[in-house]
C-alpha positions as CSV (number, residue, x, y, z in Angstrom):
1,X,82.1,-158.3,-13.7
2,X,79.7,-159.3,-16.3
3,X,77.0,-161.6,-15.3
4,X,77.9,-165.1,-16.8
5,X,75.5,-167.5,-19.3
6,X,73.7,-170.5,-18.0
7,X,74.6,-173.7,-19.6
8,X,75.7,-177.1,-18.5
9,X,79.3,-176.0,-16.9
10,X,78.3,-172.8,-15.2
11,X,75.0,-173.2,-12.9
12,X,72.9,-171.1,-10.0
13,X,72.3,-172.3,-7.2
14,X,69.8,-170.3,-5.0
15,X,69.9,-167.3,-6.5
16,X,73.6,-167.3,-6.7
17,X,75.1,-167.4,-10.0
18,X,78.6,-167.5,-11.0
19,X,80.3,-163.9,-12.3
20,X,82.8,-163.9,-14.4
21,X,86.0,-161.0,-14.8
22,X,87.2,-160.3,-18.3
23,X,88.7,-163.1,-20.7
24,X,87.6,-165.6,-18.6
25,X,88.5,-169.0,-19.8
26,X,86.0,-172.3,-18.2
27,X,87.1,-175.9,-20.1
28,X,83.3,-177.2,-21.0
29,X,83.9,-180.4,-18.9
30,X,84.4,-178.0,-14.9
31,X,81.2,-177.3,-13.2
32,X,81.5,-174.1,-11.9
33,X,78.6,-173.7,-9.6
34,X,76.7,-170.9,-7.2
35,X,78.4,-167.7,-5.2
36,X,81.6,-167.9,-7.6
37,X,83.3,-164.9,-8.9
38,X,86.5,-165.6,-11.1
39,X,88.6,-162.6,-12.0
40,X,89.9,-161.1,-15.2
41,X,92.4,-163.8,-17.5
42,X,91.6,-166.7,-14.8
43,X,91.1,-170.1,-16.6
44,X,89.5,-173.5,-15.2
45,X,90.7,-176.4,-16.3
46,X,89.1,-179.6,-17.6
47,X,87.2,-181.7,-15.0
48,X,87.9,-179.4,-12.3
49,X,84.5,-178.6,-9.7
50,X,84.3,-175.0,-7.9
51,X,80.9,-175.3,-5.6
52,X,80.0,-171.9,-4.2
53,X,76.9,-174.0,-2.8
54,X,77.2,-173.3,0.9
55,X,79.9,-170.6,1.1
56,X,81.5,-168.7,-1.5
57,X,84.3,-169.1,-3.9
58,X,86.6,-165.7,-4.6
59,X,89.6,-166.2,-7.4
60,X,91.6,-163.3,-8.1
61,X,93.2,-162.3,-11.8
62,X,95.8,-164.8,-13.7
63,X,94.9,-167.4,-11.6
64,X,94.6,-170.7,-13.4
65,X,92.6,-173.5,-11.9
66,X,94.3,-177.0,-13.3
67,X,92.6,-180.4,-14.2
68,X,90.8,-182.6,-11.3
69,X,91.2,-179.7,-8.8
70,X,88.3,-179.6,-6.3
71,X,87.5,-176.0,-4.9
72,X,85.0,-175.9,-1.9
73,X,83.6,-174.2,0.9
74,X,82.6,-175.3,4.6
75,X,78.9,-173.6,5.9
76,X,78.2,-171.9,8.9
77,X,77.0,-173.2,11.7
78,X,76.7,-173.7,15.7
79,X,80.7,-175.2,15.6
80,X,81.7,-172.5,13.2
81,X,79.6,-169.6,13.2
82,X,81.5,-167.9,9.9
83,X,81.9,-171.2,7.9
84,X,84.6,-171.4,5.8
85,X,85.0,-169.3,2.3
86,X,87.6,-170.5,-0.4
87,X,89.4,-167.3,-1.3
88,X,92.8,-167.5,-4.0
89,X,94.6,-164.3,-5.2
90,X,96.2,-162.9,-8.2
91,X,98.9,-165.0,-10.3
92,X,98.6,-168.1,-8.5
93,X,99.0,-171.7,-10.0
94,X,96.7,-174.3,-8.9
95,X,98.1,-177.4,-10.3
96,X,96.5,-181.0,-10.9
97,X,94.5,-182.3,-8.8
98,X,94.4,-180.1,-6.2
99,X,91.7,-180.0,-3.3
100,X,91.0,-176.6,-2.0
101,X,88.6,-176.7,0.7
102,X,87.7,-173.5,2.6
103,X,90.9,-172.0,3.0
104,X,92.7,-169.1,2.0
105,X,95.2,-168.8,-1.0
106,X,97.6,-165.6,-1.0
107,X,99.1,-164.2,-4.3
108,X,101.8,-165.4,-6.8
109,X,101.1,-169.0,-5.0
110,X,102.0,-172.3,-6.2
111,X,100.1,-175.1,-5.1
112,X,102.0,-178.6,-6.2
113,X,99.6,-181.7,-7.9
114,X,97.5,-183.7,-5.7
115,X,98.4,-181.5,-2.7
116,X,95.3,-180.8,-0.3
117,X,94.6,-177.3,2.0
118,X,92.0,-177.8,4.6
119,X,89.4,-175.5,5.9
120,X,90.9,-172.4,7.8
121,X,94.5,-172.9,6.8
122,X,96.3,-169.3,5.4
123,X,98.9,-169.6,2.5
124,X,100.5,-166.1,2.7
125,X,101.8,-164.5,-0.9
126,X,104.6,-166.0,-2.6
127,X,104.5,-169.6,-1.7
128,X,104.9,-173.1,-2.8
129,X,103.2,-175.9,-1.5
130,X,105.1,-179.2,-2.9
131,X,103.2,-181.9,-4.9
132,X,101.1,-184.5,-2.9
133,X,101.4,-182.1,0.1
134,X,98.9,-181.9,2.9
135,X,97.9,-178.7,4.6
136,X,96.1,-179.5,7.6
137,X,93.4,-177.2,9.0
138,X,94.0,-173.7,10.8
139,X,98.1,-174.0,9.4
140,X,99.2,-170.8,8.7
141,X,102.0,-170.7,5.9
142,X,104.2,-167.9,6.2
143,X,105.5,-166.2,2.8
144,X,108.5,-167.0,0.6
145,X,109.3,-170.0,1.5
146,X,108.8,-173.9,0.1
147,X,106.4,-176.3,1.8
148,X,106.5,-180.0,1.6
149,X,105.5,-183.1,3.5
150,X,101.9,-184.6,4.9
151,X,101.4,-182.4,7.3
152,X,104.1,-179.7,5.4
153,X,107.1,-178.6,7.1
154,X,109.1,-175.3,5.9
155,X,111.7,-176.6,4.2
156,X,113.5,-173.6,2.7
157,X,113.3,-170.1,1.4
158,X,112.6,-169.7,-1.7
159,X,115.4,-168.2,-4.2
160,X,114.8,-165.8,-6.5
161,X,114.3,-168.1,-9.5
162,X,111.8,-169.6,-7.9
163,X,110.0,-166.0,-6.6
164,X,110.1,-165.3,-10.8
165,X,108.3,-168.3,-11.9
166,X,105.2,-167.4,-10.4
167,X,104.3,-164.4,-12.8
168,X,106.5,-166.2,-15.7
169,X,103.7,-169.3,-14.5
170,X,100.6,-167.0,-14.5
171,X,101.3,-165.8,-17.7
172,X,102.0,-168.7,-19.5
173,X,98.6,-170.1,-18.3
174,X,97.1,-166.9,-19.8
175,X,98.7,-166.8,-23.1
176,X,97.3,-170.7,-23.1
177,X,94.0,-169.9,-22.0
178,X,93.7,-167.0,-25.0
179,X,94.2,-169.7,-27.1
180,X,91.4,-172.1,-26.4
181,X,89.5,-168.9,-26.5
182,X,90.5,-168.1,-29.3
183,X,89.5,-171.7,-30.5
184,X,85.8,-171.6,-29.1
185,X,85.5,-168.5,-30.9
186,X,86.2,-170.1,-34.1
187,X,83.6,-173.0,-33.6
């Protein structure tokens, strides 16, 4: 991990400071703040806030981050003496909107716009969580099947189309994130 550059987007706080993997893609308008570390090919979409201020933040590789999404953390303390870190694997899709608050997101997951996953709720690998979706706290999610509703429900297993889309997903995100990269570099 390569220790990232200060500027308006990607901030300290403390002494913790943001670290970045390899090809790491940040739109100018997030605010990536504090005990942060994004892996390799991950991108973070415009507008979206990820505040390692109390807790940290852990996203794995190929994981794109998608406009509006809050990602937070809940602190320890006398009613929760481990707090709550915000922790999303490999491949996953975080789509629109999205508020992530100290939970913990398996791999090759897709999480639907406007949904929200509260603090101690699991999302095993190979999920999706429907758009608008609620995840209340302490829910565990078990893997391979489709989630929707506010709080979810299992509604089905997920077919094999559907298990495909979530690398075909990741990678598409990455090949778009190379781009803008690509871009910045030509400014």
């Amino acid at each position: 991990m390569k220790h990232c550059d200060q500027s308006f987007s990607i901030r300290s706080f403390g002494e913790k400071v943001p670290q970045l993997g390899e090809r790491v893609f940040i739109d100018r308008s997030a605010v990536v703040i504090g005990d942060v570390t994004i892996g390799d090919d991950s991108s973070i979409w415009p507008q979206c806030a990820l505040r390692g201020d109390m807790h940290f933040i852990r996203i794995g590789k190929r994981t794109s981050i998608q406009d509006v999404t809050l990602c937070h953390v809940t602190h320890d303390s006398d009613y929760n003496p481990e707090g709550y870190p915000l922790v999303i694997g490999d491949d996953c899709t975080i789509a629109h909107q999205v508020t992530l608050h100290g939970c913990k997101v398996g791999n090759r997951v897709l999480v639907g716009m406007g949904a929200t996953v509260m603090d101690g709720a699991v999302i095993e690998d190979d999920v999706v969580v429907g758009a608008g979706s609620l995840v209340p706290p302490g829910k565990t999610l078990a893997s391979g099947f489709l989630y929707l509703g506010s709080p979810v429900k299992q509604v089905r297993p997920l077919t094999e189309n559907e298990m495909a889309f979530f690398t075909y997903s990741a990678n598409n995100y990455r090949k778009l994130k190379d781009q803008y990269l690509l871009e910045d570099e030509a400014e």
